[in-house]
C-alpha positions as CSV (number, residue, x, y, z in Angstrom):
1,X,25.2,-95.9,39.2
2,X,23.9,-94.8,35.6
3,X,25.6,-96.4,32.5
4,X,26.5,-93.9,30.0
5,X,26.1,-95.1,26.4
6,X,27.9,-93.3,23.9
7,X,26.0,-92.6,20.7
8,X,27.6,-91.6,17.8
9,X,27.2,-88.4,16.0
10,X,24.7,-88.5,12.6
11,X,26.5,-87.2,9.6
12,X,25.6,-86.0,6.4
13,X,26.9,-85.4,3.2
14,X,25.4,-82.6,1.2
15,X,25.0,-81.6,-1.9
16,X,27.9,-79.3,-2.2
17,X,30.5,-81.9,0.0
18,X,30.3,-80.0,3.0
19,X,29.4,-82.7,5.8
20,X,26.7,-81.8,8.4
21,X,26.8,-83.5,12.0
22,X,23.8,-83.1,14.8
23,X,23.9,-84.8,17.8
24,X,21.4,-87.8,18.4
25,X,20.5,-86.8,22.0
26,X,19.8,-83.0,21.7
27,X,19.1,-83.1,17.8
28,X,21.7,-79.3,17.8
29,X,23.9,-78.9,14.7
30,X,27.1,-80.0,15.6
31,X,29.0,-78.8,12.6
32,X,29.1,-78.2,9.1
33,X,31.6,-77.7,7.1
34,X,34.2,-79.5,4.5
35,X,36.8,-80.6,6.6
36,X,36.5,-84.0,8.5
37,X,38.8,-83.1,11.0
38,X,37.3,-79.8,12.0
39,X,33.7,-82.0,11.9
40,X,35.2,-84.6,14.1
41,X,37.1,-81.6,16.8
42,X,33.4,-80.2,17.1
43,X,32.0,-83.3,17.7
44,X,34.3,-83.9,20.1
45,X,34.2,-80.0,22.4
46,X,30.1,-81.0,22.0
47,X,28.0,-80.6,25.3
48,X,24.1,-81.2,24.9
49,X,22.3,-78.0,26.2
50,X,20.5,-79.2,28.8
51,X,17.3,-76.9,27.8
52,X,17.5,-79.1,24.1
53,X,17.4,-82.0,26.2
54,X,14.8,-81.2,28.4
55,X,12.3,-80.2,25.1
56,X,13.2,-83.7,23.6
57,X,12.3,-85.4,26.7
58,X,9.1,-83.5,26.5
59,X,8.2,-84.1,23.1
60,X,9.2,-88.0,23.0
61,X,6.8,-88.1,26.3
62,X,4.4,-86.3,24.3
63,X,5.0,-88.4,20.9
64,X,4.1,-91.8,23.0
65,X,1.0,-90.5,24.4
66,X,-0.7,-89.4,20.9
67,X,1.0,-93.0,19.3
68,X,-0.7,-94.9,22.0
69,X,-3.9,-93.5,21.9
């Protein structure tokens, strides 16, 4: 049985205090916007689009090809 880890979301605080969140597994923009709580509901309705995670899997398979050559 697979162990599922959670990962937390990445956030940011811009420029003009609206705070960004992507998600660390897909890398898609989560939310954006001033309020904490409505950054925190979005992360929390989040479901990785399997497509997203299929092109990270490809490019981190990719990355550690050209790193170990």
């Amino acid at each position: 049985m697979e162990e599922r880890i959670e990962v937390p979301f990445v956030r940011e605080l811009c420029e003009d205090w609206t705070i960004h969140s992507y998600c660390p597994r897909c890398f898609a923009t989560v939310a954006d916007s001033s309020s904490a709580a409505k950054v925190k509901v979005a992360e929390d309705e989040h479901k990785c689009d399997p497509r997203l995670l299929e092109m990270v899997e490809r490019f981190r398979k990719v990355s550690h090809l050209v790193s170990a050559a």
